[in-house]
MARKOL-820265 format. One line per 3 residues: number of its first residue (from 1); their letters; for each residue y, z, x of C-alpha. Coordinates in nm, 4 decimals, decimal comma, m for minus. Layout:
<sites>
NUM) A) Y:Z:X  ... .
</sites>
This chain:
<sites>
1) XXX) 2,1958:m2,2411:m5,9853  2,4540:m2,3859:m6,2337  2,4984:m2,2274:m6,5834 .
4) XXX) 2,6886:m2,3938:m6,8676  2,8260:m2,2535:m7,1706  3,0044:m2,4347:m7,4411 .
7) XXX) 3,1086:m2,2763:m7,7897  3,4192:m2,3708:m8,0055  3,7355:m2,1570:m7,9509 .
10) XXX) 3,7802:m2,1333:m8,2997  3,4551:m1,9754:m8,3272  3,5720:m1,7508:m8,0336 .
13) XXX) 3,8753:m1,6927:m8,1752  3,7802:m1,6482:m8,4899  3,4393:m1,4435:m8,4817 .
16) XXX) 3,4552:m1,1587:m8,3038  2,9931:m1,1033:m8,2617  3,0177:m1,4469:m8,0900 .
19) XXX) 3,2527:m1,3450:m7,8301  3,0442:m1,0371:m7,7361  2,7572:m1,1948:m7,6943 .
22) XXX) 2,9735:m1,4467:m7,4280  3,0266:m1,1025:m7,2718  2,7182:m1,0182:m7,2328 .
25) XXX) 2,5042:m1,3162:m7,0988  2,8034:m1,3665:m6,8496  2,7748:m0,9862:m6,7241 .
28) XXX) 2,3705:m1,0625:m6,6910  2,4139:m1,3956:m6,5165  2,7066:m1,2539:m6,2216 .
31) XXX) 2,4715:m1,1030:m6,0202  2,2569:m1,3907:m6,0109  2,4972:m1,6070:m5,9586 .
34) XXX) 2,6331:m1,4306:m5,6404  2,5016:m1,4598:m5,2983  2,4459:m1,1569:m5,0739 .
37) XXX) 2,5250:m1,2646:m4,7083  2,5137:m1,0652:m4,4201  2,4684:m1,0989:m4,0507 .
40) XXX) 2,2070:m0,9971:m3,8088  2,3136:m0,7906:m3,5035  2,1409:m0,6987:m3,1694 .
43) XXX) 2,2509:m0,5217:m2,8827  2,5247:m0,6896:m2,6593  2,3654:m0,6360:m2,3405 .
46) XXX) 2,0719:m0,7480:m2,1616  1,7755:m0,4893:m2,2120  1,6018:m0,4205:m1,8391 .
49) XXX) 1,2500:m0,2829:m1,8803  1,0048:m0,2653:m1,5407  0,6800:m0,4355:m1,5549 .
52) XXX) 0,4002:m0,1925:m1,7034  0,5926:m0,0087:m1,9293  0,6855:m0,0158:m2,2894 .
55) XXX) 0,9660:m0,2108:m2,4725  1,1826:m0,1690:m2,7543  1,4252:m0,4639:m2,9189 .
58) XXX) 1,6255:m0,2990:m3,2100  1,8425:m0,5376:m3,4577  2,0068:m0,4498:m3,7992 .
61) XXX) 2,2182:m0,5676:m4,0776  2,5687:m0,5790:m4,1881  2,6637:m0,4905:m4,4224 .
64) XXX) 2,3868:m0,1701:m4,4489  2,1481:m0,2978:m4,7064  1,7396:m0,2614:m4,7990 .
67) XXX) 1,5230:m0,4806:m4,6031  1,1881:m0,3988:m4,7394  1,1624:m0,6955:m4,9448 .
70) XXX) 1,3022:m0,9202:m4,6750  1,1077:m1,1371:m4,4347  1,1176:m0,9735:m4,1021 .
73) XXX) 1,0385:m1,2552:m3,7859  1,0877:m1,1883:m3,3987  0,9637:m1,5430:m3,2129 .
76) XXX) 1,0731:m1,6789:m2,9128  1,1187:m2,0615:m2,8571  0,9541:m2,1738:m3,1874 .
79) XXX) 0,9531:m1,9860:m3,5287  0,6354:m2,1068:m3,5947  0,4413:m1,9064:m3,3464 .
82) XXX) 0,5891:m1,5339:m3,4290  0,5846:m1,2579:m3,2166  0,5711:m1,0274:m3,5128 .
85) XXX) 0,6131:m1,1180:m3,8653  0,6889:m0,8602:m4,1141  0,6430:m1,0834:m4,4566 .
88) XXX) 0,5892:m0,9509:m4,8281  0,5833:m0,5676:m4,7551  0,3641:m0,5547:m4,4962 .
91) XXX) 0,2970:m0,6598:m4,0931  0,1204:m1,0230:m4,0848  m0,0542:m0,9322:m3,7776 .
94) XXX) m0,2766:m1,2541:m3,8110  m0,0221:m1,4691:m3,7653  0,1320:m1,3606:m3,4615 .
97) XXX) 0,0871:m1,5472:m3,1258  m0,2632:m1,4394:m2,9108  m0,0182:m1,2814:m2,6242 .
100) XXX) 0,1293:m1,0446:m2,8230  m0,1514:m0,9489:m3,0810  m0,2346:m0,5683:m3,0403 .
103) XXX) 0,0596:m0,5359:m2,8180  0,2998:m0,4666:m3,0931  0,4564:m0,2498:m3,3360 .
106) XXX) 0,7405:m0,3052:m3,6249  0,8899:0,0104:m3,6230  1,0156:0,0469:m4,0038 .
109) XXX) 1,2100:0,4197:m4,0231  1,5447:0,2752:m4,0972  1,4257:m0,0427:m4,2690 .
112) XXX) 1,5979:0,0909:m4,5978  1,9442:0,0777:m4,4506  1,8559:m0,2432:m4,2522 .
115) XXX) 1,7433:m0,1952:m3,9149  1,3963:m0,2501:m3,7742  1,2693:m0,1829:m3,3596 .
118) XXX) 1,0235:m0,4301:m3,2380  0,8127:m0,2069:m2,9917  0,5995:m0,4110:m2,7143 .
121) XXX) 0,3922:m0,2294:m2,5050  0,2656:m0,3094:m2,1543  0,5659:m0,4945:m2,0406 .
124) XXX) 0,4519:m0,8124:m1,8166  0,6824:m1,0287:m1,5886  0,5698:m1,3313:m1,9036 .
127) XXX) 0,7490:m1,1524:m2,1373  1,0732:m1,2085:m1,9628  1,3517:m1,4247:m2,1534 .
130) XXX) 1,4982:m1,4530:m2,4721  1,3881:m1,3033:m2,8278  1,5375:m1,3596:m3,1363 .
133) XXX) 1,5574:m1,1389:m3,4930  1,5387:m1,3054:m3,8146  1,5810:m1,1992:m4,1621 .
136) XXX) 1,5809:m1,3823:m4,5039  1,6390:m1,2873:m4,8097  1,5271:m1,4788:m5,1250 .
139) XXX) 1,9083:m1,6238:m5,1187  1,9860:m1,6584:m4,7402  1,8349:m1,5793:m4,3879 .
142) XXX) 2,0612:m1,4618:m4,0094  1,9400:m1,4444:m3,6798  2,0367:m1,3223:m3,3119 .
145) XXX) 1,8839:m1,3554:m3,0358  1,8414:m1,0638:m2,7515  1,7267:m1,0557:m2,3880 .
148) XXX) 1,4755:m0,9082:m2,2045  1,5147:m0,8945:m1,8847  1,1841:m0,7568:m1,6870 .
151) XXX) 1,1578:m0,5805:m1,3709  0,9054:m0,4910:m1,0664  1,0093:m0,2065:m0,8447 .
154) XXX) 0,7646:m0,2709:m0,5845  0,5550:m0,0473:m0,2995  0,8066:0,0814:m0,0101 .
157) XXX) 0,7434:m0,1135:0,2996  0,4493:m0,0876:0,4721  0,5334:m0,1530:0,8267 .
160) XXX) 0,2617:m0,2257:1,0910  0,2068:m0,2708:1,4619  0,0130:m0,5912:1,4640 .
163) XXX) m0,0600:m0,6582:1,8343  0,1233:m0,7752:2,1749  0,2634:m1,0991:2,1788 .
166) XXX) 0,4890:m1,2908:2,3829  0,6185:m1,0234:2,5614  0,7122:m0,7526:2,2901 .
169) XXX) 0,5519:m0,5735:2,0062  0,4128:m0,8129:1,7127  0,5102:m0,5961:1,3936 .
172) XXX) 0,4446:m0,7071:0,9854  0,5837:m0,5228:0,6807  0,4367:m0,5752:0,3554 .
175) XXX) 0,5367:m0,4588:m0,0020  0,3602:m0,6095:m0,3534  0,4837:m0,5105:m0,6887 .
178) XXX) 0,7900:m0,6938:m0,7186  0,9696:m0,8686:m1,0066  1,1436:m1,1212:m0,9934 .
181) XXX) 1,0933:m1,2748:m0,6480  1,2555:m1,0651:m0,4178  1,4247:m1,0659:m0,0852 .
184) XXX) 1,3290:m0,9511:0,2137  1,4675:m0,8913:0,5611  1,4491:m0,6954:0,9034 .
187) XXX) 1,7858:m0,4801:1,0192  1,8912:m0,3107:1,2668  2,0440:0,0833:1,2149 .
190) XXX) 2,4092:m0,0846:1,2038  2,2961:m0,3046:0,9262  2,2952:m0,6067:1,1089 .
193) XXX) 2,0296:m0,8817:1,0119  1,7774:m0,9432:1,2138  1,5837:m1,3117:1,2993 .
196) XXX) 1,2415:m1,2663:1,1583  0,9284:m1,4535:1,3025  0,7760:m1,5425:0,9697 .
199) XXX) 0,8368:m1,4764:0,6030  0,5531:m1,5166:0,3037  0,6108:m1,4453:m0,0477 .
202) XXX) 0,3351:m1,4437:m0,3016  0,3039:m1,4531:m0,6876  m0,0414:m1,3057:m0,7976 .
205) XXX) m0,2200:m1,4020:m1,1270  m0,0022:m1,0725:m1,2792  0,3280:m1,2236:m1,2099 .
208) XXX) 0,4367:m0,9870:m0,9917  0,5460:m1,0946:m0,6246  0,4550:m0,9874:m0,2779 .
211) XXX) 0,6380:m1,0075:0,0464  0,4996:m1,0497:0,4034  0,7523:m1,0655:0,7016 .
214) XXX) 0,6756:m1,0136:1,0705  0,8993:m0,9762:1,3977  0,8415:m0,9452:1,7624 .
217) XXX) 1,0459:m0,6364:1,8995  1,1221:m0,6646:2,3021  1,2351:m0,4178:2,5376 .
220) XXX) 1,5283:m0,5646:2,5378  1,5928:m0,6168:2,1840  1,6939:m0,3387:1,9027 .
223) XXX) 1,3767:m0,0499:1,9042  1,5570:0,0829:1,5814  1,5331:m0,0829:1,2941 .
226) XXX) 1,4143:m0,1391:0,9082  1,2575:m0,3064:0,6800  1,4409:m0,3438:0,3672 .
229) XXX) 1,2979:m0,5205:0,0160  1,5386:m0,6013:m0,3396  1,5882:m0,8218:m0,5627 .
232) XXX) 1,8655:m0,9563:m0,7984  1,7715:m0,7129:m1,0666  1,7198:m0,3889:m0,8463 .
235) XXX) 1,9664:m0,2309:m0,6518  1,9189:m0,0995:m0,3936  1,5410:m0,1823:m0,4054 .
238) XXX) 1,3081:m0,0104:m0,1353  1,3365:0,0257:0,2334  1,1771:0,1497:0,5339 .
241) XXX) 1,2705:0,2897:0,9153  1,0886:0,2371:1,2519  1,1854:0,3666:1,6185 .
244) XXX) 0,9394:0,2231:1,8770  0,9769:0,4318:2,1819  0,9856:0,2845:2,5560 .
247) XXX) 0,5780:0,4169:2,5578  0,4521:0,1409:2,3245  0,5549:m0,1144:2,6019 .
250) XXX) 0,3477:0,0227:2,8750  0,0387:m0,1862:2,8766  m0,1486:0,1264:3,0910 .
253) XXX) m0,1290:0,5168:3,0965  m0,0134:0,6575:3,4492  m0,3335:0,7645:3,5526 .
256) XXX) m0,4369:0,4219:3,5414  m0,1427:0,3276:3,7672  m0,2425:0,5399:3,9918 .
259) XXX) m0,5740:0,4061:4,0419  m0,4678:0,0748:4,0496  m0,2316:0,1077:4,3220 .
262) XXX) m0,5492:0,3503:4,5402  m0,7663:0,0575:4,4955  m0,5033:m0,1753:4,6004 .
265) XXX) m0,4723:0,0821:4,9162  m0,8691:0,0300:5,0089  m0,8643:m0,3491:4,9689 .
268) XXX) m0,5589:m0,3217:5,2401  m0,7359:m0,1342:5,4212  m1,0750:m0,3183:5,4094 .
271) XXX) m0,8873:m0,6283:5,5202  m0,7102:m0,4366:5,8099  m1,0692:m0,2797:5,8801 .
274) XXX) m1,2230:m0,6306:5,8660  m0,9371:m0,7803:6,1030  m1,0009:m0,5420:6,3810 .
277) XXX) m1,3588:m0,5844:6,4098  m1,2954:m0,9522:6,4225  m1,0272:m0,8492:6,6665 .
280) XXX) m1,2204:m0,6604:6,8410  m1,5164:m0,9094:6,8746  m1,2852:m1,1589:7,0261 .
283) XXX) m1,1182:m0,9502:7,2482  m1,5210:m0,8227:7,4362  m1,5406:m1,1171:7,6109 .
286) XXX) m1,1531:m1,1456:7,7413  m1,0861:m0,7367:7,7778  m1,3897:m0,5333:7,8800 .
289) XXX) m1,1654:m0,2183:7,9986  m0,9907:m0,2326:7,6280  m1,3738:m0,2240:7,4850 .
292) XXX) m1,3808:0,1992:7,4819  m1,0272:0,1828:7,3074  m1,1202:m0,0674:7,0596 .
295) XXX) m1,4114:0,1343:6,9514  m1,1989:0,4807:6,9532  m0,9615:0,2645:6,6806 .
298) XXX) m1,2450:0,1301:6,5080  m1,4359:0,4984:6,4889  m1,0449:0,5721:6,3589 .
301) XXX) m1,0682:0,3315:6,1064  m1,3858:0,3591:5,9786  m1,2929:0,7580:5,9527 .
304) XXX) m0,9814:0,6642:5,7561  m1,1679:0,4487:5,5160  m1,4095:0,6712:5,4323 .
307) XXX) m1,1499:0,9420:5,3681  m0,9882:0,6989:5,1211  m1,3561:0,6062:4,9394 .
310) XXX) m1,3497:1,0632:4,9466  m1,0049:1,0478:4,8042  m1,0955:0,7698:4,5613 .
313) XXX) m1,4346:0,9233:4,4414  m1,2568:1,2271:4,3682  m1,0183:1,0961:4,1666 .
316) XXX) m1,3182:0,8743:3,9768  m1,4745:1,2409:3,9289  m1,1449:1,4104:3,8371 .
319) XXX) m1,0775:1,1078:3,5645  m1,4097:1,1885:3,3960  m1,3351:1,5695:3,4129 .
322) XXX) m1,0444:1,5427:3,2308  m1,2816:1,3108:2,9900  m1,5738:1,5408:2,9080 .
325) XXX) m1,3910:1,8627:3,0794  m1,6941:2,0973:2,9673  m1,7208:1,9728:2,6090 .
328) XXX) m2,0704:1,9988:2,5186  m2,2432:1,6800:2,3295  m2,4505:1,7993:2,0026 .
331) XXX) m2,6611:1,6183:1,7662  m2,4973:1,4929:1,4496  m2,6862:1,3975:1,1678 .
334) XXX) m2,5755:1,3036:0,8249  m2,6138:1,5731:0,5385  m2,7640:1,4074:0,2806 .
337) XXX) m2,6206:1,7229:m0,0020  m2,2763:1,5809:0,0496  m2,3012:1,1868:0,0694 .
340) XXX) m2,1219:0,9808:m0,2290  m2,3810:0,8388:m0,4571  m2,2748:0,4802:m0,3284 .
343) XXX) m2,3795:0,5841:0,0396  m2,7241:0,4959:0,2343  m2,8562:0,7359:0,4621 .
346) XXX) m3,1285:0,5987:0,7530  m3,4361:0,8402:0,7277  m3,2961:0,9916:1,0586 .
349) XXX) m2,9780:1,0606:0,8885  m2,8074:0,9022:1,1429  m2,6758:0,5741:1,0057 .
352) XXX) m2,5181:0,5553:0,6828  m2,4181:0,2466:0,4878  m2,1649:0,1482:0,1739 .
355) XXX) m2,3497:m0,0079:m0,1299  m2,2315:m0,1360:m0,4267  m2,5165:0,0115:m0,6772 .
358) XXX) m2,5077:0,3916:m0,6653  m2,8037:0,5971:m0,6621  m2,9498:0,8165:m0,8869 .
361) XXX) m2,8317:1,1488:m0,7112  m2,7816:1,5233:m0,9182  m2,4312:1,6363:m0,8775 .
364) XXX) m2,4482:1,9075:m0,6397  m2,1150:2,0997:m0,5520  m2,1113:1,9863:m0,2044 .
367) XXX) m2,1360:1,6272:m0,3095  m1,8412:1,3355:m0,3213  m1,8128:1,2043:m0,6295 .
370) XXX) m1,5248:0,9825:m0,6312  m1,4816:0,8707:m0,2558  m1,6987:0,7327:m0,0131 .
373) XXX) m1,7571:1,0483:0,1844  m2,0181:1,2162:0,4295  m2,0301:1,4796:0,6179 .
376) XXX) m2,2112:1,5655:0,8791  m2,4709:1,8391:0,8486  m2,4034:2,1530:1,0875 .
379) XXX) m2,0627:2,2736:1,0824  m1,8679:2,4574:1,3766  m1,6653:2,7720:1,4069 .
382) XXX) m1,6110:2,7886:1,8000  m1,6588:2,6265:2,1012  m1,5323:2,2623:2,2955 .
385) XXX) m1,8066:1,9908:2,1561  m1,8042:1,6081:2,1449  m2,0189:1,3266:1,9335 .
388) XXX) m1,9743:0,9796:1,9794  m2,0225:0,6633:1,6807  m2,1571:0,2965:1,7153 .
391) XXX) m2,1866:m0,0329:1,5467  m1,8906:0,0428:1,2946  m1,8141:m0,2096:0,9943 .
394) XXX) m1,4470:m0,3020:0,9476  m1,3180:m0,0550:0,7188  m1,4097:0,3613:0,8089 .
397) XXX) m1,2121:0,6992:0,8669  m1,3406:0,8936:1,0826  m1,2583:1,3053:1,2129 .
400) XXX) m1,3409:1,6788:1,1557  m1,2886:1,8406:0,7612  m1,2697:2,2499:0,7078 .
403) XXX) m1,5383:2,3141:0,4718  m1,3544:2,3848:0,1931  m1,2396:1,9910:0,1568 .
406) XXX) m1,2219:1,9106:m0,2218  m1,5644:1,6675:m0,3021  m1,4811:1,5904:m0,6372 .
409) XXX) m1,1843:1,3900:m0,7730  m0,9706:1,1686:m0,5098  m0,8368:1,3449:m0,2331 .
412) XXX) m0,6055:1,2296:0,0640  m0,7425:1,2327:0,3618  m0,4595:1,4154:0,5373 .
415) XXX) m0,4099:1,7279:0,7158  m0,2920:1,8987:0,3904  m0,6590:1,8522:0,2686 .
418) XXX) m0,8254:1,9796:0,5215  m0,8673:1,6543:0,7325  m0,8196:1,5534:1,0698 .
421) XXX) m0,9036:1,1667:1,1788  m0,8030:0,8119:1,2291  m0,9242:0,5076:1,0496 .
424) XXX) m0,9637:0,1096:1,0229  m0,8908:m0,1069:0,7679  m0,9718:m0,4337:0,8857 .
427) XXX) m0,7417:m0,4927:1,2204  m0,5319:m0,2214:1,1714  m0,5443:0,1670:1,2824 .
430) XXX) m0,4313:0,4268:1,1874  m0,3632:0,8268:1,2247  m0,4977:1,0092:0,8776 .
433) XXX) m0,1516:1,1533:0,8011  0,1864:1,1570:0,5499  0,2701:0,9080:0,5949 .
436) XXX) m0,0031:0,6894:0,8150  0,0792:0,6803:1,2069  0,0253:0,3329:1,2662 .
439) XXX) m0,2502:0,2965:1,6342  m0,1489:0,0497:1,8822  m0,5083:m0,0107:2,0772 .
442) XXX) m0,5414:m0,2624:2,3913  m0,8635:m0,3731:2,2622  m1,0871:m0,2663:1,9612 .
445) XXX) m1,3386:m0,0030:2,0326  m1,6998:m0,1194:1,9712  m1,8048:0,3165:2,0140 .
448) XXX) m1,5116:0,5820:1,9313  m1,6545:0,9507:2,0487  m1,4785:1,2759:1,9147 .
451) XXX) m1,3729:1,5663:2,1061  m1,3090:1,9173:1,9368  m1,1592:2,2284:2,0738 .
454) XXX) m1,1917:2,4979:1,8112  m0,9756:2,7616:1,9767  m0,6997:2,5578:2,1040 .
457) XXX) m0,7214:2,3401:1,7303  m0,7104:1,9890:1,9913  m0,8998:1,6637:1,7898 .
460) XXX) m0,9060:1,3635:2,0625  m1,0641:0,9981:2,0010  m1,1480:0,8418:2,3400 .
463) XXX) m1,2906:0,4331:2,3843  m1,6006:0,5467:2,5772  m1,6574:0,1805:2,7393 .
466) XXX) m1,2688:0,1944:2,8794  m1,1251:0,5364:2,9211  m0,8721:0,4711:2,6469 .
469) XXX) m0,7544:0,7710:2,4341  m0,6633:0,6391:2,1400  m0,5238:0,9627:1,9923 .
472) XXX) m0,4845:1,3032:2,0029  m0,4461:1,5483:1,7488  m0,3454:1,8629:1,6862 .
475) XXX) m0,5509:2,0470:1,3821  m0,5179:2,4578:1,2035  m0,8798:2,5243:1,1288 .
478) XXX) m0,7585:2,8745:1,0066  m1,0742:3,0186:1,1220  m1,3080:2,8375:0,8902 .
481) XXX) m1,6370:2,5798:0,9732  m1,5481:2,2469:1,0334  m1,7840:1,9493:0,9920 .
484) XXX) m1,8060:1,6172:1,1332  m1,6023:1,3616:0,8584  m1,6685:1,0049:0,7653 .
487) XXX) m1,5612:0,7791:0,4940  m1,7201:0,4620:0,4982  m1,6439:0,1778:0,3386 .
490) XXX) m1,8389:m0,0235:0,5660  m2,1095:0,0859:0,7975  m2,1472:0,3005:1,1609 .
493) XXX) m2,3822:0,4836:1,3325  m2,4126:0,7895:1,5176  m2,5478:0,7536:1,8557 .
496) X) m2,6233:1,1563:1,9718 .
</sites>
C-alpha cells in the first residue's frame, strides 16, 4: 500500500498544528506500512516412527511471534487437499483429506509464541514421505517441509522343518510385519551367507511386508545356522538360530533297524531252506546213501528256521510291549461343562466339532470362554493309561491339562499353564512349548493315541497304524487331576 502526502513547506515551516498532525498520521501509518516476515522451521532430521503407533511433526516461527490469527496448513504434495488446516481460530476439520480425517490433532499449547505439533495417530506404511508446514499471515506466508520416515519391526523368524527332500532336510522361515521391504537371508554361525532354495516377499493390503525363504540342509552341509531378517531402516532387525542334530537324518529309529536286518536274515534263510530241498530232491535219484544225511540237514534247517520265526515273534511281541507296556485303555468322552461355546459335541460326547455361530451356553466356571477348548470328562490322579483320536481336521492341539488350567481369557498352551501336548496347523507339527519344538513326522498320522504315566510324569504320542513315536514328553503334575486336552479348530474324534 502506497501513501502520499503533500503540504507546502511554508505551511510546515511556518505553522507549527500542521506539522503535528504530519507527525501523527505518519506514526499511525508505520506499522502498516511495514511487513512482518519470518521463517518457518522444522526439525533437521528425518523423524522415524514404526507402523501402528502415534506421530508427532512439530514446526515454529522465527522470530517468536503469535500465531493464533495465522493460517495454520500441513499438506503433502498439493495444498489443496490439507492434512490439517488450522484457518480463522479454529481446526477446519472438513476440509482435510478422507485419510487423515479423525486421525489428527493440532496441538496448539505454544501457538502464542509460534509453534504448533501436528499429532497423527495410527501410523501406516502410506503415511511415509514428505510433509510440509505452512503459515500466512495477512502480509506474508513460509513453509518447510519435514520427513516421515515409517517403520515395521516385524515377527522374529519363524523357522520350520518342512519335509525331506533331495537328500537333506527341507526347512522355511517366515516373518510378516515388516516396513519397508526387507531383506532376508540364511547364515551360517561364522556369518557366512548361505545359498537359499527360494525367496518370497509379500506386501499385504496394510502395507506391511512379509518374507518367506526356504533351504535344504544336508549332512554334509552347515547343521548350524540362522535365519536373519532387516531392513534399510532397522538395524539390526530380527534373527533366529537352529542346530539340527545328526538324529533328524535318520529316516528309521534303531529298533526298526533291527528288524529290518532279522527279516532280511529269514528271507536268507528261506532261500537257503528252499535251495536244499531242491537240492535235496535232485540229489534222491543220483545219491540214495546221502538221502538220511540230507534229511538230518534239512530236520537242521527247518529247526533253525523256526528258531528264527521264535526269535522274530518275540521281538514282534517285545516291540508292542514296549508300545502298550501295561498302560490301560479308558473311555474318554467329552465334558460338555467345559467346551467353548463355538464347539459341537456328538450326543455320545465323543466327537466334537469347530463352528462359526456359538451357542447359547451359561458361563459356568469350568467353561472356555475365549479359546477353542475341551476337556475331557474324568480326570486322573494315578496310574499308566492310554486313549487314542481319529478323523482329525487340519488344525488341533492335542495332550493332558492339570485341572487348574485357566478357562477364561487366552492362555498359552504351554507347560507353564498347565499343558502338555503337540499340535497341527495345517502341515506343520509341533511340541506345545516356549518356544514351539518344531515335529519332523515320516508320514502324517490319520489316529495319534496318548500314553500317560502319572507317577513317572512321561506324556508319549505314538502313530498307531506305524509304530512311530512322534514325541515324548516329560510333564510335573504336582500331584493334581489331569484331564484329557483338546483345542480344536477343526474337527477329531475319539475312538475308545
Amino acid at each position: 500500500m502506497k501513501m502520499r502526502i503533500s503540504f507546502r513547506s511554508h505551511c510546515a515551516m511556518g505553522n507549527p498544528s500542521l506539522s503535528s498532525y504530519f507527525i501523527f498520521l505518519f506514526t499511525i501509518h508505520v506499522p502498516i506500512l511495514e511487513s512482518v516476515n519470518f521463517k518457518v522451521i522444522g526439525p533437521d532430521h528425518p523423524i522415524m516412527v514404526s507402523a501402528g503407533e502415534d506421530a508427532r511433526l512439530p514446526c515454529h516461527l522465527s522470530p517468536i511471534m503469535s500465531a493464533q490469527e495465522m493460517e495454520v496448513r500441513w499438506y503433502r504434495s498439493k495444498f489443496s487437499e490439507p492434512v490439517h488446516l488450522y484457518q480463522d481460530g479454529k481446526d477446519q476439520a472438513e476440509q482435510q483429506i478422507p485419510n487423515y480425517q479423525g486421525r489428527t490433532e493440532l496441538l496448539k499449547d505454544g501457538i502464542v509464541d509460534g509453534s504448533v505439533v501436528l499429532h497423527i495417530r495410527n501410523i501406516t506404511p502410506s503415511d511415509h514421505g514428505q510433509f510440509i508446514c505452512f503459515f500466512r499471515s495477512r502480509g506474508f506466508y513460509a513453509e518447510t517441509i519435514l520427513e516421515l520416515k515409517v517403520t515395521g519391526l516385524g515377527s522374529t523368524p519363524r523357522i520350520s522343518i518342512d519335509s525331506y527332500q533331495s537328500g537333506g532336510i527341507h526347512m522355511v522361515c517366515e516373518s510378516a510385519g515388516w516396513y519397508p521391504e526387507p531383506q532376508v537371508q540364511w547364515r551360517d554361525l561364522r556369518g557366512q551367507h548361505l545359498p537359499s532354495l527360494t525367496e518370497k516377499i509379500t506386501q499385504h493390503g496394510n502395507g506391511l511386508f512379509e518374507a518367506q525363504i526356504s533351504i535344504i540342509v544336508t549332512e554334509t552341509s552347515s547343521q548350524d545356522l540362522s535365519c536373519s531378517v532387516r531392513n534399510s531402516h532397522l538395524n539390526p532387525g530380527k534373527e533366529s538360530v537352529v542346530y539340527i542334530s545328526d538324529p533328524f537324518f535318520l529316516r528309521a529309529y534303531p529298533w526298526m533297524v533291527a528288524v529290518y536286518i532279522l527279516l532280511v536274515v529269514v528271507g536268507l534263510l528261506t532261500f537257503t531252506a528252499s535251495y536244499f530241498f531242491w537240492k535235496q530232491h535232485k540229489a534222491k535219484v543220483a545219491h540214495v546213501a546221502e538221502r538220511g544225511k540230507h534229511v538230518a540237514d534239512r530236520e537242521k534247517l527247518q529247526a533253525d528256521l523256526k528258531k528264527v520265526q521264535v526269535e522274530l515273534g518275540k521281538l514282534q511281541a517285545d516291540l508292542k510291549w514296549r508300545k502298550t507296556q501295561v498302560y490301560g485303555e479308558v473311555k474318554v468322552t467329552l465334558d460338555p461343562y467345559t467346551a467353548h461355546p463355538g464347539l459341537k459335541l456328538s450326543e455320545n460326547r465323543k466327537t466334537v466339532t469347530w463352528e462359526s455361530k456359538h451357542q447359547d451356553l451359561p458361563d459356568n466356571p469350568e467353561r472356555f470362554d475365549d479359546v477353542f477348548c475341551v476337556l475331557g470328562s474324568e480326570g486322573f490322579t494315578s496310574g499308566r493309561i492310554y486313549w487314542e483320536m481319529e478323523r482329525m481336521g487340519g488344525i488341533w492341539a492335542i495332550g493332558v491339562a492339570r485341572e487348574s488350567v485357566r478357562r477364561k481369557g487366552q492362555i498359552k498352551f504351554t507347560p507353564e499353564e498347565g499343558i502338555w501336548g503337540i499340535e497341527q496347523s495345517r502341515d506343520h507339527y509341533s511340541v506345545l512349548a516356549t518356544p514351539e519344538v518344531p515335529l519332523l513326522l515320516c508320514e502324517t498320522p490319520k489316529k495319534v493315541r496318548i500314553y500317560v504315566h502319572y507317577e513317572k510324569g512321561q506324556v508319549a504320542f505314538f502313530n498307531p497304524d506305524n509304530g512311530d513315536l512322534i514325541a515324548n514328553l516329560t510333564a510335573s503334575f504336582n500331584g493334581e487331576k489331569i484331564f484329557p486336552f483338546f483345542w480344536v479348530c477343526s474337527h477329531l474324534t475319539l475312538i475308545t
